[in-house]
C-alpha positions as CSV (number, residue, x, y, z in Angstrom):
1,X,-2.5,0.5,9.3
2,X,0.1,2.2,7.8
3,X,4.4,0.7,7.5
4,X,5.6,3.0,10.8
5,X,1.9,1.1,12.6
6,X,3.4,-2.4,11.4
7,X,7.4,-1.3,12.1
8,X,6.3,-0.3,15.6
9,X,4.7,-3.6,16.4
10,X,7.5,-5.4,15.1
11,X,10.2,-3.7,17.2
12,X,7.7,-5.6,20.3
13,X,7.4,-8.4,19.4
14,X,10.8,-9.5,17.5
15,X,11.5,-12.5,18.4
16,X,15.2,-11.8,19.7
17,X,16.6,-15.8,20.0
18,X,16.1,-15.7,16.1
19,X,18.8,-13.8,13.7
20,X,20.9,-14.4,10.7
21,X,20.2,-16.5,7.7
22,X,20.9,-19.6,9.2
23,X,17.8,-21.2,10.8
24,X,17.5,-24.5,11.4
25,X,15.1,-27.0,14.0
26,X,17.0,-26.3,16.8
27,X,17.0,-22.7,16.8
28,X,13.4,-22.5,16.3
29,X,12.6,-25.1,18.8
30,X,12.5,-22.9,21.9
31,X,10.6,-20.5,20.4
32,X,7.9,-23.3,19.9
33,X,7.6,-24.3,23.2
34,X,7.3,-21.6,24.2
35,X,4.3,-20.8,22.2
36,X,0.9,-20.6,24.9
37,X,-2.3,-20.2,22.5
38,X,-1.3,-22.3,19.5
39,X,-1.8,-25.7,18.6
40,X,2.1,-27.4,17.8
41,X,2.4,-30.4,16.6
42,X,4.6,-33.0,14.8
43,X,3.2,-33.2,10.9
44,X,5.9,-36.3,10.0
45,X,9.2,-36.6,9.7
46,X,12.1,-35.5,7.1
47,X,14.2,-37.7,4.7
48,X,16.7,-37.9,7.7
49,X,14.4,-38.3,10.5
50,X,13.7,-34.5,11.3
51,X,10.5,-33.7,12.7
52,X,8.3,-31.0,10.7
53,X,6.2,-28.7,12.8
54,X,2.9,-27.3,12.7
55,X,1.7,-24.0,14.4
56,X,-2.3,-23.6,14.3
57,X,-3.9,-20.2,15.3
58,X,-7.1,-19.1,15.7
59,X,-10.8,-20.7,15.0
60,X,-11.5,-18.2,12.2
61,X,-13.7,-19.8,9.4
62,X,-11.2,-18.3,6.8
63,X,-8.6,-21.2,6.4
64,X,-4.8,-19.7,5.6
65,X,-1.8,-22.3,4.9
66,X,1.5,-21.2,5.0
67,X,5.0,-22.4,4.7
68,X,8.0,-21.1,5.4
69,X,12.1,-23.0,4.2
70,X,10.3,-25.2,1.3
71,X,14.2,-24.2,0.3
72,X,16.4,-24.4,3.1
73,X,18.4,-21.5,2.7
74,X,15.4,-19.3,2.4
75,X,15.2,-18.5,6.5
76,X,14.0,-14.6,6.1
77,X,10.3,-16.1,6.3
78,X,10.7,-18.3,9.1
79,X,11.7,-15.5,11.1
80,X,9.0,-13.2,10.9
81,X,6.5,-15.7,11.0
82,X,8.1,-16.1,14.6
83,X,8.1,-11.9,14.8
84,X,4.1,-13.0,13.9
85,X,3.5,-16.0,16.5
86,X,5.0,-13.3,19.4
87,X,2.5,-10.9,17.9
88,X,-0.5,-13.7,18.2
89,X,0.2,-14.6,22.2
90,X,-0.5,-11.1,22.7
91,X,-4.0,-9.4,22.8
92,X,-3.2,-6.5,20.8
93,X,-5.9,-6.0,18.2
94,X,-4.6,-6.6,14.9
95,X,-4.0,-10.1,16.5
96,X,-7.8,-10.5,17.8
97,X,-9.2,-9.4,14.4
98,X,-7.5,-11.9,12.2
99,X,-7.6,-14.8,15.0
100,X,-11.5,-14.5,15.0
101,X,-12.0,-14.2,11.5
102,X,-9.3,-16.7,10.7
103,X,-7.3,-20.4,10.8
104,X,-4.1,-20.0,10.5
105,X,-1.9,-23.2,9.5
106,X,1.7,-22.8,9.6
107,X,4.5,-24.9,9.1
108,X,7.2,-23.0,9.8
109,X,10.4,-25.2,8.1
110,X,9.4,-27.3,5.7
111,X,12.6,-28.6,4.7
112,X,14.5,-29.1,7.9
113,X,17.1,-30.9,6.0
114,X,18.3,-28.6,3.3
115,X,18.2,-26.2,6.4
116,X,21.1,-27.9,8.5
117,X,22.9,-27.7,5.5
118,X,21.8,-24.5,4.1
119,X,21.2,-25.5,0.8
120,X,18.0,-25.2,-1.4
121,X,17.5,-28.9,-2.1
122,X,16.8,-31.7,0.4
123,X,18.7,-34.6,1.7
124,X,18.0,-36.5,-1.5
125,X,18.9,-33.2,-3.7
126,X,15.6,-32.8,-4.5
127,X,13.8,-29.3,-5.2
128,X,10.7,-29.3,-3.2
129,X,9.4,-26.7,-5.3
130,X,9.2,-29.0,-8.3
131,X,7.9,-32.0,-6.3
132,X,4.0,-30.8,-6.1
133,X,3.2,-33.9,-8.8
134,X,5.4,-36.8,-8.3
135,X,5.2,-36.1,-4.5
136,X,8.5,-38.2,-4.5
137,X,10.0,-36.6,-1.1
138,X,8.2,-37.3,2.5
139,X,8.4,-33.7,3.2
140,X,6.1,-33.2,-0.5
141,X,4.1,-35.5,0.7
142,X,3.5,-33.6,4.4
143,X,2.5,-30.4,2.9
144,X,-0.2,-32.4,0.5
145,X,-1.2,-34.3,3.2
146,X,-2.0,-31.0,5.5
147,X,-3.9,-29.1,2.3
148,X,-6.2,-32.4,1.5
149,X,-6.3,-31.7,5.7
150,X,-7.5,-28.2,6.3
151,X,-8.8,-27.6,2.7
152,X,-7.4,-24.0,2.8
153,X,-8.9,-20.9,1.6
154,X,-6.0,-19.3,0.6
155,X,-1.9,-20.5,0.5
156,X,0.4,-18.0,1.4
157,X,3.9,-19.9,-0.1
158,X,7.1,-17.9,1.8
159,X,10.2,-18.4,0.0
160,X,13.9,-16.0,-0.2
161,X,15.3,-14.7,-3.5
162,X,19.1,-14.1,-4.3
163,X,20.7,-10.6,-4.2
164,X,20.6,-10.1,-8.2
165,X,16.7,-9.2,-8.4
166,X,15.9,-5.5,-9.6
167,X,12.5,-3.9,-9.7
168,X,12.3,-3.9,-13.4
169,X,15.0,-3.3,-15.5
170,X,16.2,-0.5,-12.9
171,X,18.9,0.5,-10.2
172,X,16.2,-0.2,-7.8
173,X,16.3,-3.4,-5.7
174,X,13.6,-5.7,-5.5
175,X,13.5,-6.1,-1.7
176,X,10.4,-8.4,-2.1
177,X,9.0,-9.8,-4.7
178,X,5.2,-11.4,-4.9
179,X,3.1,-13.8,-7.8
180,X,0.3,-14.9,-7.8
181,X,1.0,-18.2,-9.9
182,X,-0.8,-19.1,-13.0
183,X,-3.3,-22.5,-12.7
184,X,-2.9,-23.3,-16.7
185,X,-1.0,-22.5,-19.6
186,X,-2.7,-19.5,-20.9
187,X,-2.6,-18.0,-17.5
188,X,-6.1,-17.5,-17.5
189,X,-7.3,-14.6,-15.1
190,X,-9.3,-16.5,-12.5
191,X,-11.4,-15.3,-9.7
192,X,-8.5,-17.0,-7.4
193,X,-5.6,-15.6,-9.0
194,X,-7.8,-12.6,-9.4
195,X,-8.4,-12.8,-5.4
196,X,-4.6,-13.5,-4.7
197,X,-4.0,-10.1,-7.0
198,X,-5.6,-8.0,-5.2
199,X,-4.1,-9.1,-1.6
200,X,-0.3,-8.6,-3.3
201,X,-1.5,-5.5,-4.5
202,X,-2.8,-4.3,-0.9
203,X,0.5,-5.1,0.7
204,X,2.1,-3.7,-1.9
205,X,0.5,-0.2,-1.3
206,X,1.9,-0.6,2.7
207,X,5.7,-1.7,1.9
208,X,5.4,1.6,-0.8
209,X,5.7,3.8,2.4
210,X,9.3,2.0,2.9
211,X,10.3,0.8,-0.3
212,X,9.2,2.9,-3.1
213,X,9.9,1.6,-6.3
214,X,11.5,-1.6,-4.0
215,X,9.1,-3.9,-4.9
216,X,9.1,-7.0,-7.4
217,X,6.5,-9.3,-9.4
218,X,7.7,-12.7,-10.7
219,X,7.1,-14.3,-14.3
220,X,3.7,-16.5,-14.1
221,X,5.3,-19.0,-16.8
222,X,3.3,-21.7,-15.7
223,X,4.8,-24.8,-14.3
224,X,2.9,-27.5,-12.7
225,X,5.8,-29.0,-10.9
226,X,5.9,-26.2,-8.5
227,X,3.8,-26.2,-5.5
228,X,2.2,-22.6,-5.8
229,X,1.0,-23.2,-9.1
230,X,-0.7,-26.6,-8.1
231,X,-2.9,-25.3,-5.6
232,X,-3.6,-21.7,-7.9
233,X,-4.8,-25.0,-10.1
234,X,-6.4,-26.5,-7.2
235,X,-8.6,-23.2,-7.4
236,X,-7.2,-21.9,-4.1
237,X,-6.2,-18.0,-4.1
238,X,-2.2,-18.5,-3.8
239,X,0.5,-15.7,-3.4
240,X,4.2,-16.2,-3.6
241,X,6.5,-14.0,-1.3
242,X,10.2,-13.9,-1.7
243,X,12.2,-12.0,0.6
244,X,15.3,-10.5,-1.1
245,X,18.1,-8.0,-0.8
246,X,18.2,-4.6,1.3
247,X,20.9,-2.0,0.9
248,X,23.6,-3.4,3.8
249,X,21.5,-6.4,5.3
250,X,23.1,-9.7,4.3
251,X,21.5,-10.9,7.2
252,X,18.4,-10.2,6.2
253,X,17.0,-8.4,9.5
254,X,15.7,-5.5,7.6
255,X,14.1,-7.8,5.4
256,X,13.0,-9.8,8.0
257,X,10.9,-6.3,9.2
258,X,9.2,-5.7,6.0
259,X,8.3,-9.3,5.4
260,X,6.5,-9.4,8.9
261,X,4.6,-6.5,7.5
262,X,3.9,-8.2,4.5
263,X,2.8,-11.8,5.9
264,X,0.4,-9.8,8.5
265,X,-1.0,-7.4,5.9
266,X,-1.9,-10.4,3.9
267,X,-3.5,-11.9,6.4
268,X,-5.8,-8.8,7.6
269,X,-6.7,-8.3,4.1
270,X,-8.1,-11.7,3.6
271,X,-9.6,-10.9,7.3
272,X,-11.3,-8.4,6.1
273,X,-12.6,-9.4,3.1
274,X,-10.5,-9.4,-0.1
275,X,-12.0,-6.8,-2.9
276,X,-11.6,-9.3,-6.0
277,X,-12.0,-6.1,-8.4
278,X,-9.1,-4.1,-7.3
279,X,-6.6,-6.9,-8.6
280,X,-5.6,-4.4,-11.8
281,X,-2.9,-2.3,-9.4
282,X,-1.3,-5.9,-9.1
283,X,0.2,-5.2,-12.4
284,X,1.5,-1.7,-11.6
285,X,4.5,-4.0,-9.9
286,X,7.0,-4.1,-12.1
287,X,8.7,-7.7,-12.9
288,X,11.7,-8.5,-11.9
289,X,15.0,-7.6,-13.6
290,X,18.3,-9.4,-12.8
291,X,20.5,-6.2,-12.7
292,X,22.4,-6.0,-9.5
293,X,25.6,-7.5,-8.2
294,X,26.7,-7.7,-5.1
295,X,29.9,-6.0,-6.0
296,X,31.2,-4.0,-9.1
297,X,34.8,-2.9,-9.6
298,X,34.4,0.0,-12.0
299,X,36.3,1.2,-15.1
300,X,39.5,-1.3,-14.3
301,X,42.6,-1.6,-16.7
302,X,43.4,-4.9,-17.8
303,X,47.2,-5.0,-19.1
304,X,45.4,-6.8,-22.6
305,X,43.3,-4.8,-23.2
306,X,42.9,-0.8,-24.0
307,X,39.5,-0.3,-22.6
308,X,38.7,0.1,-19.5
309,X,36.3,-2.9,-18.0
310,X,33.8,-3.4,-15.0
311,X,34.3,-6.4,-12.7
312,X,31.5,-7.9,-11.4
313,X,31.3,-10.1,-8.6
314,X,28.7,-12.6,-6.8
315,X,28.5,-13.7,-3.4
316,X,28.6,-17.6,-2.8
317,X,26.9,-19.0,0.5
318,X,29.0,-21.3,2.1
319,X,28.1,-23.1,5.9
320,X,31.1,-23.6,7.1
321,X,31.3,-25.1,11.0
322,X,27.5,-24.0,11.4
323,X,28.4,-20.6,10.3
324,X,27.2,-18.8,7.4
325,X,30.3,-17.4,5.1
326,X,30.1,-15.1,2.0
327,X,32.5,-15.7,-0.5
328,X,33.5,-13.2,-3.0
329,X,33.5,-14.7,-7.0
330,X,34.2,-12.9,-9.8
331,X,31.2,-13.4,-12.2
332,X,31.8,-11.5,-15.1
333,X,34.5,-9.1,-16.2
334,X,32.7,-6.9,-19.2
335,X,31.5,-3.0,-20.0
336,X,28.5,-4.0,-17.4
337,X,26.0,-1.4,-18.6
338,X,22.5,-1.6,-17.1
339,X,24.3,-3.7,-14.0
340,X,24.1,-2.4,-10.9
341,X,26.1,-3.2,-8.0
342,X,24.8,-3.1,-4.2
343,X,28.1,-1.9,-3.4
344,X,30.1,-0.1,-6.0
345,X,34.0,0.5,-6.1
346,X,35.4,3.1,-8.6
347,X,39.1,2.0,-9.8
348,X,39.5,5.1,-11.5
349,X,41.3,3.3,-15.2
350,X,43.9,1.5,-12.3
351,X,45.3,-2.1,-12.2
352,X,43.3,-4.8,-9.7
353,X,45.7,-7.6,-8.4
354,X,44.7,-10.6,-6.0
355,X,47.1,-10.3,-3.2
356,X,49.4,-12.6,-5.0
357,X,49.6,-9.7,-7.2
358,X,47.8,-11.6,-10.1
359,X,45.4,-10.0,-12.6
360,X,41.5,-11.2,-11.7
361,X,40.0,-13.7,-14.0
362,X,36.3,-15.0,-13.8
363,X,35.7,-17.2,-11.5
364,X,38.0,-16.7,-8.7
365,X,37.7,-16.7,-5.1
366,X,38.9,-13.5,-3.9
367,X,38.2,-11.5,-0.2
368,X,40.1,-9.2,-1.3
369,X,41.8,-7.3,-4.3
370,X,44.4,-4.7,-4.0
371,X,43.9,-1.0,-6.4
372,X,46.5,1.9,-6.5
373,X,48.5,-0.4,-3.7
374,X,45.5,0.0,-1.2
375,X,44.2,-3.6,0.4
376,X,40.3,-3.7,-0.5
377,X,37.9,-5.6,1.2
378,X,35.3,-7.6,-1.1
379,X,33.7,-9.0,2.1
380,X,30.1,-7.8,2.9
């Protein structure tokens, strides 16, 4: 199938009670009862009492786990897996295919916690995603508990990267980014890695048709802490997705599109049969850079100095009343060569003030900045 195939289902089957970055239990939880074919059920139960869901589809013999909000502000995931449930009630035949060939295991908010608060960690301000020995956290514990469960084939491990992640050192913006983990310290080339290689590198040949050059691949540093590379030790084929940054989509709903793709074309490639040998075009993906800001104020005087400066600045996430705010920072305030910024302001060699007509130092918290006496907006 080729991206306009996969772009075509998606606009059916979006799941339309499901947008934004903020996702939590209750706006997923009419979605799941609404769900006909799968079996849905309670896993256990958060740090504060919040249930964790399963979704199972299909009687396949090919196992998949996935997870989705391990980090609670990483939503982008949860949302197409939804976009992918909507697809699975249906009878269409991409949907047939992979239910006959395969399980599918899904938990679709792992951390329902951090999600109500939109942070990263969980109610005890612990990173799930460095859990996967101690198993200290009840929601750790879950996840273990369902792989010693199904014994999966292959992990798909669904995650959301921040808005500074470049496709190499470049101008171009790793929209998504994929590992497949190491299982040791010499990161070894096994024939599960090897396997989990050559499914990134399948979907990255799809997302190519939307994304050119828009496509990231992580450091495999290996780290034992961290869930993905416990089960790639476990000797389980397992691929990292991160859903990050498209031009103008702080919401993430373009995203949101390609990372349905991406979860589905996974998923038909291991229905198929995953060709082990074609794992070398895995490392035609080019690792991620940190080069972009969200903003850049270009060639700005500053009153002590002669030459002109860049100022760069970051958006923080803030939940505020249950709603998601951006707030401009000013991160850095340098000749920013080999930055990029996802928007980009030329000042021309003129004065930026705050409104309070103050020069801009690092670290303040600014909407918006005023140039040549014109009122700028820093908001997204």
């Amino acid at each position: 199938m080729t991206l306009d195939n996969f772009n075509s289902l998606y606009h059916q089957v979006k799941n339309s009670n499901l947008h934004g970055r903020f996702i939590t239990n209750s706006h997923i939880k009419s979605s799941l009862d609404s769900l006909v074919k799968p079996a849905v059920s309670v896993l256990g139960y958060s740090v504060e009492n919040r249930p964790i869901y399963s979704v199972k589809y299909g009687q396949g013999p090919i196992k998949i786990l996935l997870w989705s909000q391990m980090h609670g502000n990483e939503s982008t995931s949860t949302k197409a897996l939804f976009d992918c449930f909507n697809l699975f009630e249906n009878d269409h035949a991409l949907a047939t295919e992979i239910l006959e060939q395969c399980t599918l295991v899904v938990i679709p908010i792992l951390n329902p916690d951090g999600a109500e608060r939109f942070t990263r960690v969980n109610a005890n301000t612990v990173d799930l995603n460095r859990d996967a020995q101690e198993l200290t956290q009840p929601e750790s514990q879950i996840l273990r508990q369902l792989y010693n469960q199904e014994q999966p084939d292959y992990c798909f491990n669904l995650h959301g990267q921040r808005t500074i992640f470049s496709a190499g050192e470049t101008n171009k913006i790793a929209t998504l980014s994929f590992l497949s983990p190491a299982q040791d310290p010499e990161r070894h080339l096994t024939s599960n890695r090897k396997a989990a290689m050559a499914i990134i590198a399948e979907i990255n040949s799809v997302l190519q048709e939307g994304i050119p050059e828009g496509v990231g691949r992580y450091d495999d540093g290996f780290n034992l802490n961290c869930v993905g590379d416990t089960f790639q030790n476990f000797g389980v084929p397992t691929l990292l997705y991160e859903a990050g940054h498209y031009p103008n989509d702080y919401e993430r709903e373009e995203v949101r599109r390609l990372m349905f793709t991406a979860i589905l074309k996974g998923i038909a490639v291991v229905a198929r049969g995953v060709d082990v040998e074609s794992y070398k075009a895995y490392f035609n993906i080019p690792e991620n850079g940190k080069c972009f800001n969200d903003v850049i104020i270009r060639d700005v005087k500053r009153a002590d100095e002669e030459a002109l400066v860049d100022v760069a600045i970051q958006y923080k996430e803030v939940l505020i009343d249950r709603v998601l705010h951006f707030i401009p920072v000013v991160v850095s305030i340098a000749t920013l060569e080999g930055q990029f910024g996802h928007r980009e302001i030329d000042a021309q060699g003129g004065f930026i003030k705050d409104l309070d007509n103050s020069e801009i130092t690092i670290g303040s918290e600014i909407d918006f900045v005023m140039l040549n006496n014109e009122r700028i907006s820093l908001k997204p």
